[in-house]
N, C-alpha and C positions, 0 to 999 in steps of 0.2 A: 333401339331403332336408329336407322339410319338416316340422313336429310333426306334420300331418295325419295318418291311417293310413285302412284299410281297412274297419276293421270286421270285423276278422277273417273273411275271405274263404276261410281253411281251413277252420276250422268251418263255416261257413254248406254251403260244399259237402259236407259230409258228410249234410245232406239229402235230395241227389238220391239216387235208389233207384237201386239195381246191377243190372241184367236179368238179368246174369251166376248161375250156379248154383254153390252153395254150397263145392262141392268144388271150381271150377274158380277159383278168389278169391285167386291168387296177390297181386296186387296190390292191393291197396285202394282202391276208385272213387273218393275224395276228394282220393286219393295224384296220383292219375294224370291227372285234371283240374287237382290244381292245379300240377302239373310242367309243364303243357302250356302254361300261364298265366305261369310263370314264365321258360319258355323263349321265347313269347313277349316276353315282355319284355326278354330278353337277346338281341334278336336273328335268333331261329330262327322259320321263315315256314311251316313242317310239322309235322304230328307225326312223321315220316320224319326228320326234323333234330332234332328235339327228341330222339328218341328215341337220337341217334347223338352228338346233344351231350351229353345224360346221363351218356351210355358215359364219355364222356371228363370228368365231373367227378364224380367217384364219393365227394365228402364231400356232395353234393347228398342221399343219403339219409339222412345222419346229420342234416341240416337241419331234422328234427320235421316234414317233409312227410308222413309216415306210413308210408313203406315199411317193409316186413319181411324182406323176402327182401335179397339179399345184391347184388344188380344188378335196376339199374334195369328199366321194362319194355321188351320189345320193339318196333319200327315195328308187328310183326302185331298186336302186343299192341292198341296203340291202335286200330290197323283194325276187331279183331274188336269192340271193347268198343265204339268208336264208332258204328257202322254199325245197334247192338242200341239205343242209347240211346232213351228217351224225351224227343225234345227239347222236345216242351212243358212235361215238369216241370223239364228243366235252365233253359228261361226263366222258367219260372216262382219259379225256388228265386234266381235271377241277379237278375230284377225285385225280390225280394222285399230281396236285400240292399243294391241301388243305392238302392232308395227309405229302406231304413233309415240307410244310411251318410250322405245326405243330410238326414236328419232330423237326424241326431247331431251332423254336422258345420255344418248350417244356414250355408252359407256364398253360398246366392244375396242379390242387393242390389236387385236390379228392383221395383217397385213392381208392373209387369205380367208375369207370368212368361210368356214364351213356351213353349211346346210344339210342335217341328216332328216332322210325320209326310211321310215316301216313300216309297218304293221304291227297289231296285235287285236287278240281277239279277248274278248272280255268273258273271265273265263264262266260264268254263272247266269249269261246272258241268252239264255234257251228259249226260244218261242216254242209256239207247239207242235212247229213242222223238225224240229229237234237243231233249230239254223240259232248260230252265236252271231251278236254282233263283231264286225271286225271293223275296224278303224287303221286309217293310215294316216300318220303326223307328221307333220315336218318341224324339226325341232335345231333350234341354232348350235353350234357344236360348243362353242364356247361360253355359253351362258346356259345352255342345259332349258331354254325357255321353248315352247310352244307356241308356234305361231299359227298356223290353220293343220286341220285335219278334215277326214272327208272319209263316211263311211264307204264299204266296198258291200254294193249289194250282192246277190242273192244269184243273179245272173251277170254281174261280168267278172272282172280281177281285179288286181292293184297296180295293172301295166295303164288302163284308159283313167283310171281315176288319178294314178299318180297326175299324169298331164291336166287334169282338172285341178287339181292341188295348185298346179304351179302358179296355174293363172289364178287362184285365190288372192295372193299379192306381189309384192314386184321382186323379183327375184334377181333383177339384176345386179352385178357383180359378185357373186355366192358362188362357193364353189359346193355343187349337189356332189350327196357322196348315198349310197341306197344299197342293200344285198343285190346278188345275181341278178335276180328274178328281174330286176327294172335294166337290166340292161341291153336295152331295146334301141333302136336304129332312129324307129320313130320319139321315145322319149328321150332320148340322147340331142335329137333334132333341136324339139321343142327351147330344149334348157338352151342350145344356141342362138334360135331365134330370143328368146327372153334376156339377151345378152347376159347371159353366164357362163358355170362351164360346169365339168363333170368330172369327178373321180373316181371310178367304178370298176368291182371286181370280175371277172371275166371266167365263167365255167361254162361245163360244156352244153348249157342250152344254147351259148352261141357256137358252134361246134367248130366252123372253120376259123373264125381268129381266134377260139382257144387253142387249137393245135399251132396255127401261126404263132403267136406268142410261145406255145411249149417248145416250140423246135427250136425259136430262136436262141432260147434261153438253156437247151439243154446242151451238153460237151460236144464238142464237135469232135473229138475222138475220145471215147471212152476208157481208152486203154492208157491213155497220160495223165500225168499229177493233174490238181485242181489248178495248182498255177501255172502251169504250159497252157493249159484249155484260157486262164484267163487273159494270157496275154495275145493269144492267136483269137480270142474275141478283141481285146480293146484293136488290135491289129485289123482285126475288119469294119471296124466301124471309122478306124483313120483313113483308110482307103477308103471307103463311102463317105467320106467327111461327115459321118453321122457322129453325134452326139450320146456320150454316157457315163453314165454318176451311179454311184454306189455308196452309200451312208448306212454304218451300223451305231446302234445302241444296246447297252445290257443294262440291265436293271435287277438288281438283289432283292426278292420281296417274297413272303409268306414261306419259305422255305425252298423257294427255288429262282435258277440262275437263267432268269430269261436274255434270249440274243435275237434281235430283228437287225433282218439286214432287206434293205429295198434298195434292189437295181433299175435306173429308167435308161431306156435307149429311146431314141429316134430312128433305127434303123429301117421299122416295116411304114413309119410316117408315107411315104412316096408308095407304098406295097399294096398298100387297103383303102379301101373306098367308105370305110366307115365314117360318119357325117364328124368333121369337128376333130379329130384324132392328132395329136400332135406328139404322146410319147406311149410308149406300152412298160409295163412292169414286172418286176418278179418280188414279191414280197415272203421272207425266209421267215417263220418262228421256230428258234429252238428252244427246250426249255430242258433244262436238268434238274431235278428233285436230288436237292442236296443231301439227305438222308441216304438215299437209296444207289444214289447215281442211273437212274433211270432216264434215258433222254429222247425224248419227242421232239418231231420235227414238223412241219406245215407249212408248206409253200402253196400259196394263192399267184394267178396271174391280174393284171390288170390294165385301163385303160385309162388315158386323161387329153381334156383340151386343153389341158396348161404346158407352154413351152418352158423350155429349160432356162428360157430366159427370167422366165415368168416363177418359176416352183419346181428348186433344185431335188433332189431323193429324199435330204430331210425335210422338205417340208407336203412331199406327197405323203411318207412316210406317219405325219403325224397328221395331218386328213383322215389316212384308212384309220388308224387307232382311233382317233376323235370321233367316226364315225360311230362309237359305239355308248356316244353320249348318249345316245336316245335310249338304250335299254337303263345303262347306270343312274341315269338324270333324271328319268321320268317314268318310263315303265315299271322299273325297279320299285321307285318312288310310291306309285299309284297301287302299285300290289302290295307293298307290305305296309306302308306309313299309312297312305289311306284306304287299304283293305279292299282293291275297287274287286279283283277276283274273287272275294267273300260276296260279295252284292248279290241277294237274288232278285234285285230288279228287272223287267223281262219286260213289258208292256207297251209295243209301241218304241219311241224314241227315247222313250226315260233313262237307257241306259247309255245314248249318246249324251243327252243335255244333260247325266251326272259325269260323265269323263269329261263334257267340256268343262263343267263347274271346277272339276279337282284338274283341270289346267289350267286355269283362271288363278285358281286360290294356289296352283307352285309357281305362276308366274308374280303374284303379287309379292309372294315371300322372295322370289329372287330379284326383282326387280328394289326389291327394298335390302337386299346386299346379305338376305340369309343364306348360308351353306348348310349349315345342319337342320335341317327339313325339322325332324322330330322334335329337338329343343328348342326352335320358333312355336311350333304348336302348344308343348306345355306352358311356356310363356303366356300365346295369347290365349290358353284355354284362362289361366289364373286371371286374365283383364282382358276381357271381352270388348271393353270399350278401345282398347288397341288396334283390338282386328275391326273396329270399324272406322276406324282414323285412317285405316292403309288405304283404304279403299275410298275414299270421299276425296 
């Protein structure tokens, strides 16, 4: 274990409100979340399991988790108290201590802090009108941590909740990085009022600056080498005293020869009226399968409020890739380590307040300086009194 700690993640839960009625409060709502967390972390993929792995280590109550009664609580126990929760004050009370824990422990290094926002939908999470939960998280790119999410109901998307996300906590100086689908005029807005900025990829839902972008970026005569076209490009952006960078990397890995190359101009900067706009992009993947000599190619366009002064090609370049912390970091994480697309939990909100618990219990392991997800767990599954020191 590391010196890092939690931030006392006991206390903090004793914030969230009990729905529960006064005389029925065997348990204590702080008690019971944070067993849920702990069990978690040792291991256990339920509150069903957690509840029956309790059973079976019965100094776990004497551990200052808070219980009073004489055995832990029931599977029903967690059902009923789940199902009643308020889970927007549980993320709400969850957001307020990652952002603090963070503060305390100040251990980001980036100069541009990334901020990745998605979706996902939880794959086992079926009501009876046949609707999945879907959840949208905002996760830091460099620490792989969760800091608020926010379900997407039933009737709207992830365009009006993302902006509801933002104001969750303070987002200022972050640079939001999100798929297509949020790249929106009015969320784009928002992130500038919240004094930050944006890095975001560009297809054809937005139709007229993804063609602006495509022209810009494509030969201006087709019929000459790539290197005529490139100099009669840097040539027109000298004349426009516009601005442009181009930064490639390769990378040897898994049997093939990956090449990204990301070019930013400023040229259509003065052309569009998109709120905040200060460079557009063309981001190249090539990739060869060294076996076979087989070579793929994918060109994305995109958008940013960061100037050149501010975030040269390389370091847009590694924004977009970082943006993909959130499936690697978390989602990844959540589906296979802790099984959350196996869950046939369905009931209510139960299947929010368990994705928030298994963001809780990956932000405690990171926060306390674990990378290998898996081998923290068999650890604190062999000393349970471990995973409850993280957290106190």
């Amino acid at each position: 274990m590391t010196r890092n700690h939690s931030c006392h993640l006991l206390t903090m839960l004793a914030e969230v409100s009990d729905p529960r009625n006064k005389k029925g409060q065997r348990h204590p709502l702080a008690a019971m979340l944070a067993l849920t967390v702990v069990g978690l972390l040792c291991g256990q993929r339920s509150y069903t399991a957690i509840a029956k792995w309790a059973r079976l280590h019965r100094n776990l109550r004497q551990e200052t988790l808070g219980f009073t009664a004489k055995q832990t609580p029931a599977a029903s126990t967690f059902h009923y108290l789940f199902r009643r929760l308020d889970i927007t004050a549980v993320e709400k009370v969850l957001t307020k201590w990652t952002t603090q824990t963070l503060a305390r422990l100040d251990i980001s290094t980036d100069d541009l802090k990334g901020l990745a926002i998605d979706g996902k939908t939880l794959g086992n999470s079926h009501t009876e009108d046949a609707r999945r939960t879907h959840l949208l998280t905002a996760v830091l790119h460099e620490l792989g941590i969760p800091i608020a999410a926010c379900a997407v109901g039933e009737k709207t998307n992830e365009i009006p909740v993302s902006i509801e996300l933002l104001k969750a906590f303070d987002v200022a100086s972050l640079v939001i990085t999100t798929d297509a689908l949020l790249t929106q005029r009015k969320f784009c807005q928002e992130i500038l009022d919240r004094q930050a900025d944006y890095c975001l990829p560009v297809k054809a839902n937005q139709k007229q600056l993804f063609e602006d972008i495509q022209t810009l970026f494509e030969p201006l005569d087709e019929t000459d080498t790539p290197e005529v076209n490139q100099r009669r490009f840097e040539n027109l952006h000298a004349e426009n005293d516009a601005h442009l960078q181009t930064y490639t990397d390769t990378e040897d890995a898994k049997g093939r020869m990956t090449t990204r190359t990301l070019t930013a101009s400023t040229l259509l900067t003065e052309h569009t009226h998109w709120p905040g706009l200060q460079q557009v992009y063309q981001y190249t993947t090539q990739q060869k399968c060294k076996r076979t000599g087989r070579v793929k190619c994918h060109v994305q366009y995109g958008i940013t409020s960061l100037t050149p002064e501010r975030a040269s090609a390389a370091d847009l370049l590694k924004l977009r890739r970082e943006h993909w912390t959130i499936e690697n970091k978390l989602h990844w994480i959540r589906d296979t380590v802790f099984q959350e697309d196996a869950s046939c939990v369905r009931t209510g909100v139960i299947p929010q307040v368990m994705a928030a618990m298994r963001n809780t219990a990956l932000s405690v392991l990171r926060f306390t300086g674990h990378t290998k997800i898996t081998d923290a767990l068999q650890l604190l599954a062999s000393e349970p009194k471990l995973a409850v020191n993280l957290i106190k």
